[in-house]
C-alpha positions as CSV (number, residue, x, y, z in Angstrom):
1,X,63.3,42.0,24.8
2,X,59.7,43.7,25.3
3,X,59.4,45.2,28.4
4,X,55.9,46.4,29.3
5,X,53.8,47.6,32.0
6,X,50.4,46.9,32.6
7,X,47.8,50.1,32.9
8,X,44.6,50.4,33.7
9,X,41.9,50.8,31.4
10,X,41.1,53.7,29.4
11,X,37.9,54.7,31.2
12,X,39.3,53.9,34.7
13,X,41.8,56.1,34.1
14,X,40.0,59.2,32.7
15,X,37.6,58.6,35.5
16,X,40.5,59.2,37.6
17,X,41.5,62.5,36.1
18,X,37.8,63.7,36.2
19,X,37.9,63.0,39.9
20,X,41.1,64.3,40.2
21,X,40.0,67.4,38.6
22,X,36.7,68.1,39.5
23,X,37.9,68.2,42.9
24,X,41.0,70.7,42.7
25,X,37.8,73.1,41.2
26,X,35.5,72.1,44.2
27,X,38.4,72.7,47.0
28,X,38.5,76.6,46.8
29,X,34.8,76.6,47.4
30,X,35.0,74.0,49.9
31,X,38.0,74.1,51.9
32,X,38.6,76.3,54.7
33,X,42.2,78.3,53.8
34,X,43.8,76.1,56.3
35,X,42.5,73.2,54.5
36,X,43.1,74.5,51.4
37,X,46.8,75.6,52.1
38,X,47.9,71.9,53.7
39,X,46.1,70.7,50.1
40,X,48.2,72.7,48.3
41,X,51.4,71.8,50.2
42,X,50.7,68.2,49.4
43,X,49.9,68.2,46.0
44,X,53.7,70.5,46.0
45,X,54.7,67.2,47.4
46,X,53.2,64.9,44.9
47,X,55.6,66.6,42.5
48,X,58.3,64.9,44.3
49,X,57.1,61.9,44.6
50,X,56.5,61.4,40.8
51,X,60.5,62.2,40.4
52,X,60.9,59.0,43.1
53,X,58.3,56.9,41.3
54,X,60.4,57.6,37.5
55,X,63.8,56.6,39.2
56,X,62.4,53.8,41.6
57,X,59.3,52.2,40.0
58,X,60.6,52.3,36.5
59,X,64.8,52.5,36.6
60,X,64.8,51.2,40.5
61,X,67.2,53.5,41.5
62,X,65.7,53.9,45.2
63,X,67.1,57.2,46.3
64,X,66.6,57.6,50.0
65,X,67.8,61.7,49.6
66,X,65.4,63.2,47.5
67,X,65.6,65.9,50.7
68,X,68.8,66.8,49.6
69,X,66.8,68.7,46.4
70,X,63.7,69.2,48.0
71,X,65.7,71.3,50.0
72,X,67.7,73.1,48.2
73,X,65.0,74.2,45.9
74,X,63.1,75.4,49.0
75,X,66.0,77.9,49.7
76,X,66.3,79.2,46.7
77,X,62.7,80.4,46.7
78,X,63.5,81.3,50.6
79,X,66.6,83.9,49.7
80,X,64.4,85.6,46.9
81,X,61.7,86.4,48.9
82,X,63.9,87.2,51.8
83,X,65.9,89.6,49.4
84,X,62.8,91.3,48.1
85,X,61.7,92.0,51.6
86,X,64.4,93.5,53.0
87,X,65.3,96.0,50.1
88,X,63.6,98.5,51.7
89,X,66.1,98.0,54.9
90,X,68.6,100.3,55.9
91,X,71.6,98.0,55.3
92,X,69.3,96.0,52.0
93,X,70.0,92.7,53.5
94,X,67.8,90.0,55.5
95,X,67.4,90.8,59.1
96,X,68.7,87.5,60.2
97,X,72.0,88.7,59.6
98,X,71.9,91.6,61.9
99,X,72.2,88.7,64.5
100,X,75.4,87.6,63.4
101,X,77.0,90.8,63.1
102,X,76.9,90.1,59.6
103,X,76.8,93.4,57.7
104,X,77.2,92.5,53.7
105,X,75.3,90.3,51.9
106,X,77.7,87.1,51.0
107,X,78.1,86.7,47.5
108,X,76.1,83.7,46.4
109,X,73.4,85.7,47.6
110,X,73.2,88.5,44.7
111,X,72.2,86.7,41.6
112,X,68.3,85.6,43.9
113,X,67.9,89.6,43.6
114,X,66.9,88.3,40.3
115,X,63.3,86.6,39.5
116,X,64.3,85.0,36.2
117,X,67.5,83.8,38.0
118,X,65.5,82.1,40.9
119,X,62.9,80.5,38.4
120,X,65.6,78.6,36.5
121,X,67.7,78.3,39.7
122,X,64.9,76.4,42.1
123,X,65.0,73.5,39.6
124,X,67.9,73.8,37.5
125,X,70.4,73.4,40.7
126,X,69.1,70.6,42.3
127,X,69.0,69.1,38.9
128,X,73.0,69.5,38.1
129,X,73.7,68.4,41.8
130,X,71.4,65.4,41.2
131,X,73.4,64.7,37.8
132,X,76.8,64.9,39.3
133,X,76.0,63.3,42.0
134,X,74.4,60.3,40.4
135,X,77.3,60.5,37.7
136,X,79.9,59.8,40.2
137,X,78.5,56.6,41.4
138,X,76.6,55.4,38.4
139,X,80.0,55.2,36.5
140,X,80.9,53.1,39.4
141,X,78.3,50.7,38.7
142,X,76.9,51.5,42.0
143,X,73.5,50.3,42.4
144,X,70.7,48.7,44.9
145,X,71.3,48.9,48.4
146,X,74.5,50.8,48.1
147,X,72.5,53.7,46.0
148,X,70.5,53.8,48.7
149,X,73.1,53.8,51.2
150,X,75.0,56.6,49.2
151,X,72.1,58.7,49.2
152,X,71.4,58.5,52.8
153,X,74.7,59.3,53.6
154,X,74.8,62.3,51.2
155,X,71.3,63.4,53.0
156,X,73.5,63.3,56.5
157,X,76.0,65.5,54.8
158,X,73.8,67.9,53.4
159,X,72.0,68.2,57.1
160,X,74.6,68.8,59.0
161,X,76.2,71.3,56.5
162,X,73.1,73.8,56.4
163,X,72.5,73.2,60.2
164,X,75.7,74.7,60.7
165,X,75.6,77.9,58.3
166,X,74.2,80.2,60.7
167,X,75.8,83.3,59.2
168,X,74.7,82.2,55.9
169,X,71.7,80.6,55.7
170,X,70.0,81.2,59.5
171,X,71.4,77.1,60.2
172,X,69.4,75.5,62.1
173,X,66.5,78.5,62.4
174,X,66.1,78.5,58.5
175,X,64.0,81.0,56.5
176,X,60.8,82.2,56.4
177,X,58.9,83.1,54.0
178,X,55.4,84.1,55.1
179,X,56.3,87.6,56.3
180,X,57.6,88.7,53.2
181,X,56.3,90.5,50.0
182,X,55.2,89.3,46.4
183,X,53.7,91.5,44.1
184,X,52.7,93.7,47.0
185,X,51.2,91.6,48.9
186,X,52.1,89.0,51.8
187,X,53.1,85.7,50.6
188,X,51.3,84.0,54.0
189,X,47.8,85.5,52.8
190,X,44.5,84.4,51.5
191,X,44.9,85.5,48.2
192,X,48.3,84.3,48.1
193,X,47.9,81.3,49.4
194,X,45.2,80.5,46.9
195,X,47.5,82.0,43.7
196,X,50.3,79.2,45.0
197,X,47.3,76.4,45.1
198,X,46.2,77.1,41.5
199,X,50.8,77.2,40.0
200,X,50.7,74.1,42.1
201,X,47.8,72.1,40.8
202,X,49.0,73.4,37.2
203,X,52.5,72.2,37.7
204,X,51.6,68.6,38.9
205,X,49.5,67.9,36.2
206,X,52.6,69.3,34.2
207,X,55.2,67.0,35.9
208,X,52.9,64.1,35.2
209,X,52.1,64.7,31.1
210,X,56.2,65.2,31.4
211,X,57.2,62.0,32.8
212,X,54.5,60.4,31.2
213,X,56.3,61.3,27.7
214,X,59.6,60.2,29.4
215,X,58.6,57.1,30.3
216,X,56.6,55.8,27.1
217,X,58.5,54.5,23.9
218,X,62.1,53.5,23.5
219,X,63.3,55.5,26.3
220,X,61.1,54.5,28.8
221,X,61.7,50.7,27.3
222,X,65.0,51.2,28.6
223,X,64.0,52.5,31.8
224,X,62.2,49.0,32.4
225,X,65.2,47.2,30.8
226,X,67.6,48.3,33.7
227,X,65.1,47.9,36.9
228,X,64.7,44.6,35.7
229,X,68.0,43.2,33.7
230,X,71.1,45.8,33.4
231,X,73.9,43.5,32.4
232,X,71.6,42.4,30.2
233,X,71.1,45.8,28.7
234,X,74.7,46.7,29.3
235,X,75.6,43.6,27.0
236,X,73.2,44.8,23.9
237,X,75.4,47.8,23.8
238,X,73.4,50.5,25.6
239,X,75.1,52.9,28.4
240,X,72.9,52.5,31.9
241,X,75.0,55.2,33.1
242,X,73.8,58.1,30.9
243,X,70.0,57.3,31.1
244,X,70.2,56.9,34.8
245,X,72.1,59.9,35.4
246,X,69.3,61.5,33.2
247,X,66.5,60.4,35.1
248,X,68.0,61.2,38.3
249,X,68.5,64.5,37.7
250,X,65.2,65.2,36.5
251,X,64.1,63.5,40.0
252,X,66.3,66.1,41.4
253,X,64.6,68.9,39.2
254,X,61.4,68.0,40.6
255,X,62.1,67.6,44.0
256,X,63.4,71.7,43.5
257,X,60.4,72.8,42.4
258,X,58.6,70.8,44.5
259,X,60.5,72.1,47.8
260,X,60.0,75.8,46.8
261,X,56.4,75.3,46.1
262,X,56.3,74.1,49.9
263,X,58.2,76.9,51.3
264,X,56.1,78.8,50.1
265,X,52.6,77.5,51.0
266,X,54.4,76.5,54.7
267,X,56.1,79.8,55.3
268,X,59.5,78.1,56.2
269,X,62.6,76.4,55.2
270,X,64.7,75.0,57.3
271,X,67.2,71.7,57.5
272,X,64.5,70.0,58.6
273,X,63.6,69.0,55.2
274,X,66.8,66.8,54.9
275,X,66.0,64.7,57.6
276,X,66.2,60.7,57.4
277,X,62.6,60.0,58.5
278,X,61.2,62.9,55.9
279,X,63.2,61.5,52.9
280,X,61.8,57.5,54.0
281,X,58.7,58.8,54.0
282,X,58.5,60.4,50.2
283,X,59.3,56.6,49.2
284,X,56.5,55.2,51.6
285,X,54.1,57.8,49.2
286,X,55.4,55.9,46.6
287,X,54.9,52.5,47.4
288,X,51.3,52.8,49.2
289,X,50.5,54.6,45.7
290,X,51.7,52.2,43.6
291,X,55.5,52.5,42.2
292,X,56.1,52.8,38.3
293,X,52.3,54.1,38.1
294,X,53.1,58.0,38.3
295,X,49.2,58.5,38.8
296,X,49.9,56.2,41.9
297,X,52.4,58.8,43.1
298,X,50.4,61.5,43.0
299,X,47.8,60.2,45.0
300,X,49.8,58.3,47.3
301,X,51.3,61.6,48.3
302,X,47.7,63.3,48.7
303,X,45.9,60.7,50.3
304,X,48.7,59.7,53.1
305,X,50.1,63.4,53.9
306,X,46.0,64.1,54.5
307,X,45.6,61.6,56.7
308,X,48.5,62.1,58.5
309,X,47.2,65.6,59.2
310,X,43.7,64.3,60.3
311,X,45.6,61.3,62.5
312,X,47.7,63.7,64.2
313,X,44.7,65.8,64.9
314,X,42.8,63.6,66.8
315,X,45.3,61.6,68.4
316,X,49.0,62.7,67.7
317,X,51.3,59.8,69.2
318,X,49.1,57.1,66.8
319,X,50.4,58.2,63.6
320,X,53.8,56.8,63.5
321,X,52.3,53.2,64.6
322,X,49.6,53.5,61.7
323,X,52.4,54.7,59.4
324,X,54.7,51.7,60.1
325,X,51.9,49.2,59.6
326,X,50.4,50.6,56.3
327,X,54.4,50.1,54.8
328,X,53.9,46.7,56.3
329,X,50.6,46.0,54.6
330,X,51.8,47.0,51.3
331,X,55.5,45.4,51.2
332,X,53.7,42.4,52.5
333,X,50.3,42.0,50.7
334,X,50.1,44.8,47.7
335,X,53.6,44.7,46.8
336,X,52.7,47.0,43.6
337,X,50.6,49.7,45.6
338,X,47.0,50.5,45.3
339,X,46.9,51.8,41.7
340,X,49.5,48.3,40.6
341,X,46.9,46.5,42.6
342,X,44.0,47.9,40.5
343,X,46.0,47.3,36.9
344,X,46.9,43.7,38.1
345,X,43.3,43.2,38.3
346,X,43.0,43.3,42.1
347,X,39.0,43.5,42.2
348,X,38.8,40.8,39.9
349,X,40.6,38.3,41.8
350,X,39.3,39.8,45.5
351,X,35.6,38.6,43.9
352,X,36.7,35.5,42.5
353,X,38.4,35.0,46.4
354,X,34.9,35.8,47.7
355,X,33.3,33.2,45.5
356,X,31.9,35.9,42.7
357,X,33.8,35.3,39.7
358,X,32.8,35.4,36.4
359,X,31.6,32.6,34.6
360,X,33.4,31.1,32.2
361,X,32.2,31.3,28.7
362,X,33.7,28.5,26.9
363,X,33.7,25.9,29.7
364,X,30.5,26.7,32.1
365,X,31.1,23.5,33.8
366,X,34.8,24.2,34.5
367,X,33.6,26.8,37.1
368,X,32.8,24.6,40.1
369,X,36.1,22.3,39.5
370,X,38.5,24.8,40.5
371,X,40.1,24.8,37.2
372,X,40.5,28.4,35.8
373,X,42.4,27.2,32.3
374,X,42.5,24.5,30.0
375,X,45.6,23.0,29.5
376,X,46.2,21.8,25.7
């Protein structure tokens, strides 16, 4: 079996990049900070959805609680910040507390007083949650619409667990982030705000070059092999289990760093991020952008999360209806997304719809028959 993907073309894609690139070095320049800050949070969000697209568009594993590590890796970058903040306070611990007559700091809060133990923690968490988690129903040969099922009900779980930690974790309030101090200065300024634009544009063209490796040769072959035929795979003596639990929690490592970079540039972390509508809505990014495209994920993310925040500045009740009928557009007319449009030759066959396709070169007189191949 030979399972492969079609991409686009060499130049199309480095004309891509270019574009892509040449306008991350415009938008300091160009962009107002508020502009440039919402950029910034959604390119933080484009590393998420490139962890959807490897388990959905090229395992199909469609997760539906990716907010379950988006959040988690927000919190972790929350409790650092918070810690560093309130060293300087009488009792040393966030002020939240103080509300809850809460007067030491609970133990799973010590090791974030550590930088290196937050770094490895905002990804590395979410990533052995994601892998135990998707171990215990992938051993199950639990897939399709009960994976998805699973995973929402795990997101509920999750919710309602940090919405009711108020003496831990501020519940329902959450933590904020923009008050507080890095390297001396506020995280919520300027020049902050601009340092987490530049980490995050460097870390989603990281998180692509990485799944790009992941998904190319032998191991990405087997990717493809059990989106599209598992018994079939299962039968040839490979274990779907252990590459699916791999990829999974990679997802999960993403969506980590993915939520802290967010906190961050959003000043806030709350349960909010594990709601049902947010979690639907990183697939949506997906699937407009074109699923098992990664490049499709990126600028699915972008494109939609920027006009949502131009919709719902002009007219704020429209954006849901517009949402619902873009997913409706896509599952019903570009099933592969813009960018699986585009490799599928989309433009070609749009023209040759319109009347303007290209003349064939064997058989000129074949073109005006409405026959587009010869038969032997």
């Amino acid at each position: 079996m030979i399972f492969k993907a079609s991409t686009l073309p060499r130049w199309a894609l480095l004309l891509i990049w270019v574009l892509i690139f040449a306008a991350i070095f415009a938008a300091p320049s160009v962009l107002p900070v508020f502009r440039l800050n919402l950029l910034g949070r959604f390119l933080s969000l484009a590393i998420v959805a490139l962890g959807i697209d490897l388990i959905w568009g090229f395992t199909g594993l469609l997760s539906l609680g990716q907010g379950i590590f988006f959040a988690i890796g927000g919190y972790a970058a929350a409790m650092y910040l918070q810690l560093t903040s309130s060293a300087n306070e009488i009792n040393g611990i966030p002020e939240f507390f103080g509300l809850y007559g809460v007067q030491e700091l609970p133990g799973f809060w010590e090791p974030f007083y550590s930088p290196i133990f937050t770094l490895i923690a905002i990804w590395l968490i979410p990533a052995l949650l994601a892998g135990l988690l998707g171990n215990l129903v992938f051993r199950n040969r639990i897939k399709g619409v009960y994976f998805s099922i699973l995973t929402q009900a795990s997101l509920l779980v999750f919710f309602n667990f940090f919405n009711g930690q108020q003496k831990l974790i501020n519940g329902t309030n959450g933590l904020k982030t923009d008050v507080s101090q890095l390297f001396g200065q506020m995280v919520g300024s300027a020049n902050m705000q601009r340092s987490f634009f530049w980490l995050t544009c460097l870390l989603v063209i990281l998180s692509w070059f990485l799944l790009r490796w992941v998904v190319r040769g032998r191991f990405g072959n087997v990717l493809i092999a059990i989106r599209d035929d598992e018994p079939r795979l299962r039968f040839t003596g490979f274990n779907p289990t252990l590459f699916k639990t791999i990829v999974f929690a990679i997802a999960g490592g993403l969506a980590g760093i993915g939520g802290a970079l967010y906190t961050v540039q959003s000043g806030i972390v709350s349960p909010q991020y594990m709601t049902i509508p947010f979690s639907i809505e990183m697939v949506i990014w997906v699937a407009v952008g074109g699923r098992g495209t990664l490049l499709g994920a990126i600028l699915g993310a972008v494109f939609i999360n920027y006009a949502k925040s131009l919709v719902s500045e002009a007219f704020p009740e429209t954006w849901l209806f517009i949402q619902g009928g873009l997913f409706i557009v896509v599952v019903c007319a570009l099933p592969e997304g813009v960018i699986g449009w585009l490799q599928n030759g989309g433009v070609r066959n749009l023209l040759t719809r319109l009347g303007w396709s290209k003349p064939i070169s064997t058989y000129p007189k074949l073109q005006n028959s409405g026959i587009d191949e010869v038969q032997p």
